[in-house]
Backbone as a ProteinNet text record, in pm:
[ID]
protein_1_A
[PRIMARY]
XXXXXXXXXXXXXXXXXXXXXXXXXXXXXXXXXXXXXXXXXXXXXXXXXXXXXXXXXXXXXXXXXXXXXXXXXXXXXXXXXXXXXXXXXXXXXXXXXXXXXXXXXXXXXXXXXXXXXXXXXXXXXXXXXXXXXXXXXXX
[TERTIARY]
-1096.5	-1112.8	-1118.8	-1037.6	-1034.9	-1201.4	-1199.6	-1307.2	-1256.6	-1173.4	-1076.5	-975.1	-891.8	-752.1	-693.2	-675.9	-608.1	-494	-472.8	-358.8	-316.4	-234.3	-208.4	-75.2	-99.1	-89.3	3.5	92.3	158.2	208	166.3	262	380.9	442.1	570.3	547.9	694	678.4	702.9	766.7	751.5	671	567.4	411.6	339.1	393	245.6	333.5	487.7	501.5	417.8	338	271.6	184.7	110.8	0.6	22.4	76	75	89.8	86.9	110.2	-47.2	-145.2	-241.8	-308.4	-267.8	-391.5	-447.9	-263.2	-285.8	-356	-332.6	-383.1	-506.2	-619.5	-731.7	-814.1	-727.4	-742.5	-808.8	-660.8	-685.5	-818.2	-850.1	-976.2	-1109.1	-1072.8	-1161.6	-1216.4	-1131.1	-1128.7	-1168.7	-1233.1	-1166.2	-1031.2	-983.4	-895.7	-929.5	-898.5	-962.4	-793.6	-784.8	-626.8	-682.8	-622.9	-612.9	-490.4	-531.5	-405.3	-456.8	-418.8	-429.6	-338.2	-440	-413.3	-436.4	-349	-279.9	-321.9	-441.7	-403.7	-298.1	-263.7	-153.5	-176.4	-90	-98	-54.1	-173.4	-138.2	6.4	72.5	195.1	170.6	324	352.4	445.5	469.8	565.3	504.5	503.2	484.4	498.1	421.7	463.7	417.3	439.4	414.5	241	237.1	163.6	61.3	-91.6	-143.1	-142.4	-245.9	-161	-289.5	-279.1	-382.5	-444.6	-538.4	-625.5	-642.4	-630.2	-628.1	-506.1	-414.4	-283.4	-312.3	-382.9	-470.2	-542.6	-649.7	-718.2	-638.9	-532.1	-490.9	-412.9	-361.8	-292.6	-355.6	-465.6	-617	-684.3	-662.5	-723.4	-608.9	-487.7	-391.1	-333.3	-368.6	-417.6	-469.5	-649.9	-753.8	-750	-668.6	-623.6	-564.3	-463.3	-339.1	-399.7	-448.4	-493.8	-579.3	-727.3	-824.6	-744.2	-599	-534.1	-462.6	-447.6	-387.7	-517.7	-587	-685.3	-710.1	-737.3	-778.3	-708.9	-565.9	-437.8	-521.8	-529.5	-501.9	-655.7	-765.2	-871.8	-844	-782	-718.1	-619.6	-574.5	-472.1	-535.5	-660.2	-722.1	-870.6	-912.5	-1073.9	-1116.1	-974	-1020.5	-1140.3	-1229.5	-1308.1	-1157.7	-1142.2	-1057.4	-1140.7	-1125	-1161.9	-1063.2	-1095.7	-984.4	-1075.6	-1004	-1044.4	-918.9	-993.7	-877.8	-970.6	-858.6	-924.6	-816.2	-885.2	-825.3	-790.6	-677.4	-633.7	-501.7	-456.1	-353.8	-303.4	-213.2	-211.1	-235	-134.3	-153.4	-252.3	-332	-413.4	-565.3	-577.6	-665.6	-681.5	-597.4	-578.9	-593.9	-558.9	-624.8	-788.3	-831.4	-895	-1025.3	-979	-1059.9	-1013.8	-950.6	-907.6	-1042.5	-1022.6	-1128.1	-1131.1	-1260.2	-1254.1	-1344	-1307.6	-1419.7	-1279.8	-1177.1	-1073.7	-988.1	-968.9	-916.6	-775.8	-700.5	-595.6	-515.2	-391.1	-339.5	-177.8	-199.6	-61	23	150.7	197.1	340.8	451.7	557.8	648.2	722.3	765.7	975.8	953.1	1104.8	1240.8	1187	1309.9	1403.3	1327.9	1397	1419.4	1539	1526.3	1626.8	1647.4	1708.2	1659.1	1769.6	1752	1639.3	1642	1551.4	1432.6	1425.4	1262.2	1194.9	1265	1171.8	1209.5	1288.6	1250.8	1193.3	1202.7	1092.3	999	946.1	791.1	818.1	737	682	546.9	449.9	338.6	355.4	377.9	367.8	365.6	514.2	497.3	391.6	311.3	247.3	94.9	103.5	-49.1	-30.2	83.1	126.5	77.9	87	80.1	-35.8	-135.4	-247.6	-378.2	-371.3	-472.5	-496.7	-573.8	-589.8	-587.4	-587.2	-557.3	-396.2	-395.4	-253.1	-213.4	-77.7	-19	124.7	79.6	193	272.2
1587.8	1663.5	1566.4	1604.1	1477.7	1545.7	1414.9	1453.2	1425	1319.9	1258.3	1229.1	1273.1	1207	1174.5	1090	996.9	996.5	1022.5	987	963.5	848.6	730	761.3	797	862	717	711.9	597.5	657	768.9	837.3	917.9	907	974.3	1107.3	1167	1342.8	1318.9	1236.6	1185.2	1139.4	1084.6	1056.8	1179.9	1247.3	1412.7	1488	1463.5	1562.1	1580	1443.8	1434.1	1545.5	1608.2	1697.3	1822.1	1903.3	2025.8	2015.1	1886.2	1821.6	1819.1	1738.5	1710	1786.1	1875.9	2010	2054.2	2117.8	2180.3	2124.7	1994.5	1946.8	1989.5	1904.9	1923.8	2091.4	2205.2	2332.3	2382.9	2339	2330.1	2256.1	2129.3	2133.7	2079.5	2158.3	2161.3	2004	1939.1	1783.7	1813	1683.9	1652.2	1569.6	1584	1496.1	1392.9	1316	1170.8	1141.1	1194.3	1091.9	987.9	905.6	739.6	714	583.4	555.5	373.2	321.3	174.5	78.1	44.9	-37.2	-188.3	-286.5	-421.1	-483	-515.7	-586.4	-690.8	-667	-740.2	-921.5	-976.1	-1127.4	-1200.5	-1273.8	-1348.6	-1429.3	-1442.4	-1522	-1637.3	-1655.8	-1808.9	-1881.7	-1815.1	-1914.9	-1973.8	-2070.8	-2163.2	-2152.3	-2088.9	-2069.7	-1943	-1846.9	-1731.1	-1696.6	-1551.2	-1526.7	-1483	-1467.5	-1463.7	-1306.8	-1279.7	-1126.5	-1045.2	-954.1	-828.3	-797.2	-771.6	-681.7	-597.8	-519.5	-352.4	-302.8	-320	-299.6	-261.6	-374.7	-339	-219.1	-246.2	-81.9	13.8	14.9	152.4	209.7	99	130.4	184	124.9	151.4	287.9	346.7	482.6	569.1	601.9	611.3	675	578.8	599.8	713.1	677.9	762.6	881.1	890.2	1060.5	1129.9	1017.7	1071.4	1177.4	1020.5	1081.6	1189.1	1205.1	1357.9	1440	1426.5	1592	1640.6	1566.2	1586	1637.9	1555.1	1631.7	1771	1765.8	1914.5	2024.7	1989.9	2083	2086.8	2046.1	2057.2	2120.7	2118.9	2168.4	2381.6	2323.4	2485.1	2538.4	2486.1	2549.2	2591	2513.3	2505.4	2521.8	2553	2563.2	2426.8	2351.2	2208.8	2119	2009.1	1951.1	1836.4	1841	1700.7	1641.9	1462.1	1381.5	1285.8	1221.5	1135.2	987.6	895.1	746.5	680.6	594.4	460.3	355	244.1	112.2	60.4	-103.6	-194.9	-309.3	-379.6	-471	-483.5	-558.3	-584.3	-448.8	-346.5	-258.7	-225.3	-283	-258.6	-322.5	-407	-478.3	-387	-388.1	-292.6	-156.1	-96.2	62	27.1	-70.4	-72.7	-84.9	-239.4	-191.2	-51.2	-15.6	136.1	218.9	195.9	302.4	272.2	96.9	114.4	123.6	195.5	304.3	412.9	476.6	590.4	713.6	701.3	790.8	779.2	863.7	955.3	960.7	983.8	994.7	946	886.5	862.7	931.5	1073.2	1116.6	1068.6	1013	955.7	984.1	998.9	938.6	771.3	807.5	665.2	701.1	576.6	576.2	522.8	558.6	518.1	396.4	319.9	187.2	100.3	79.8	-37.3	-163.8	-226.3	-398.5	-446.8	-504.5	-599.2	-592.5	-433.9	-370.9	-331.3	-330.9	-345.9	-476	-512.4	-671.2	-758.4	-742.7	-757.2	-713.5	-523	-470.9	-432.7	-458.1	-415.5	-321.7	-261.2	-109.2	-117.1	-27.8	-6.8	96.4	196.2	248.7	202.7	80.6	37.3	-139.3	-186.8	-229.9	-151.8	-63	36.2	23.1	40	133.5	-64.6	-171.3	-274.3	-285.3	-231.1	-264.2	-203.6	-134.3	14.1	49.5	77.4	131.4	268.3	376.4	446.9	567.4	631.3	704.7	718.7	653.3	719.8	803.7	928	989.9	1013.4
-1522.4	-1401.4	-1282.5	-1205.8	-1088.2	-962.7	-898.8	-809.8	-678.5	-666.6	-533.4	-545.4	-438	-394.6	-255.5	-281.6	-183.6	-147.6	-53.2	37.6	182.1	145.4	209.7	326.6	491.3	602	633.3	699.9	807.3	905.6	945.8	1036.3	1071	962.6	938.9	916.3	893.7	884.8	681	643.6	504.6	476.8	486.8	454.8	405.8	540.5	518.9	466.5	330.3	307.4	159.8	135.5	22.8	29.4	154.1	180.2	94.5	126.8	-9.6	-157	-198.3	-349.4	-358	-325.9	-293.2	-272	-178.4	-176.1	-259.4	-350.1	-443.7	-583.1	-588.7	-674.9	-665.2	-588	-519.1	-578.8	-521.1	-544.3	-693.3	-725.7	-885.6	-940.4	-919.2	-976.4	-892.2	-806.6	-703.3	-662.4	-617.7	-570.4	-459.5	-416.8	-201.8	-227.9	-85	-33.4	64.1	68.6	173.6	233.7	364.3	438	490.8	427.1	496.2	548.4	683.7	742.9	738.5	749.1	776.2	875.8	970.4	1098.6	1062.7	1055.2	1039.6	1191.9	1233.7	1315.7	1379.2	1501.3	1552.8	1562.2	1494.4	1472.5	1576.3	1662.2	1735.7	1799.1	1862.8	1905.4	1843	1789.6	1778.4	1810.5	1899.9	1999.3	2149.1	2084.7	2193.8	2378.2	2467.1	2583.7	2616.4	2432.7	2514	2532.7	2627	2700.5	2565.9	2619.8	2479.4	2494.6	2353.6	2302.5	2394.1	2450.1	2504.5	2403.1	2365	2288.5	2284.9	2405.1	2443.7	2340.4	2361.1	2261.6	2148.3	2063.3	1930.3	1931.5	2030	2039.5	2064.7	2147.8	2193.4	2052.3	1954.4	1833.5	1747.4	1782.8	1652.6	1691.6	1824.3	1822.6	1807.1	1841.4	1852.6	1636.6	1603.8	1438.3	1392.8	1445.8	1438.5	1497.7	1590.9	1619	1571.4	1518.9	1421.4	1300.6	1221	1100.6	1119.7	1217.6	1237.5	1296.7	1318.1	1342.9	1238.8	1163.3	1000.2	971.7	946.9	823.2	939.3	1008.4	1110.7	1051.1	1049.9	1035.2	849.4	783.5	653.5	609	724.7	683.4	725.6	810.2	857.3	734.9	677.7	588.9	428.1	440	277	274.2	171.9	154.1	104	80.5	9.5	120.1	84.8	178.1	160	317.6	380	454.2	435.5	515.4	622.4	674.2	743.7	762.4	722.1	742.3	732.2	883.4	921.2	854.7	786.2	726.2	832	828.9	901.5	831.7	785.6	703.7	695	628	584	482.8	490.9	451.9	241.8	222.8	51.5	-4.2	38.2	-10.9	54.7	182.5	206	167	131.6	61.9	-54.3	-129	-287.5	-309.3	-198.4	-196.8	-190.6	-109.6	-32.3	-157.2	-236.1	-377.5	-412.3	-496.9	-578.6	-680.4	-775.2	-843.1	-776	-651.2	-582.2	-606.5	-651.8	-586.5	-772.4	-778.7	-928.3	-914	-796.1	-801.6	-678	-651.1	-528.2	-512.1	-419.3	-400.8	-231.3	-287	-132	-197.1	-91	-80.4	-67.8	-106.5	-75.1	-31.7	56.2	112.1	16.9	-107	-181.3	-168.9	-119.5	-97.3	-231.8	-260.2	-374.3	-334.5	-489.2	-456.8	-323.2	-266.4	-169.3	-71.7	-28.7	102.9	36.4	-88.2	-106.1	-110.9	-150.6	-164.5	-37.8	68.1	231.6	296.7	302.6	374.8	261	150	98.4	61.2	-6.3	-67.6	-52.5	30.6	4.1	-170.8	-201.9	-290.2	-415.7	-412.6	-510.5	-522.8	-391.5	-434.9	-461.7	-419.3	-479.5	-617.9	-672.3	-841.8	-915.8	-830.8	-877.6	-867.5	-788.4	-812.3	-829.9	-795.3	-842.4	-958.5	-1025.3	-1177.4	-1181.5	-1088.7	-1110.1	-1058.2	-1119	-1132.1	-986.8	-957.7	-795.6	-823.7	-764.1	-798.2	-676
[MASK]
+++++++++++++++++++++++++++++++++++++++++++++++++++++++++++++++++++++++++++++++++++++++++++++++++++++++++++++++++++++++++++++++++++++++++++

């Protein structure tokens, strides 16, 4: 019997199409849902000359997030009797979301952009580094 599930928000309209998978899951055995989004702080310049980085930028990205994600869960607390939460972590993304898995969270439902060969292993997979590191099931 699951108790939590997770899923993992970046903003996209393919991210939240994981949301009715999840619900329903949830429904079924009466889980919560927890949406997470994760903010990467912006890495200093390294080029030589240039101007240094604003900080505000960071924040405005970092709330900008946090609105994101509490109007999702808003929308998804309106649509369901399920308990939704919303939390922003701050990290380096796949490594911080495994973390924040854990073992507090039973299950992890997300999409992924179907990227393979070349363009996955240039641009990354969060999904498939969750599935690398998490112990529990991401569907």
């Amino acid at each position: 019997m699951l108790k939590s599930i997770l899923v993992p928000l970046d903003g996209s309209t393919l991210a939240e199409e994981a949301l009715p998978t999840a619900l329903a899951i949830a429904a079924r055995d009466s889980a919560q849902v927890e949406l997470v989004i994760a903010h990467e702080v912006l890495p200093a310049y390294r080029v030589q000359g240039a101007p240094p980085r604003d900080s505000r930028l960071d924040n405005e990205i970092r709330e900008e997030r946090s609105r994101y994600v509490d109007a999702i869960a808003d929308w998804a607390r309106r649509s369901t009797s399920v308990p939704v939460t919303a939390t922003l972590v701050a990290g380096p993304i796949v490594t911080t979301l495994a973390e924040h898995i854990g073992t507090r969270v039973d299950l992890v439902v997300m999409t992924t952009h179907g990227r393979g060969g070349l363009s996955r292993l240039w641009l990354g997979s969060v999904a498939d580094g969750l599935v690398r590191r998490v112990a529990v099931p991401v569907r």
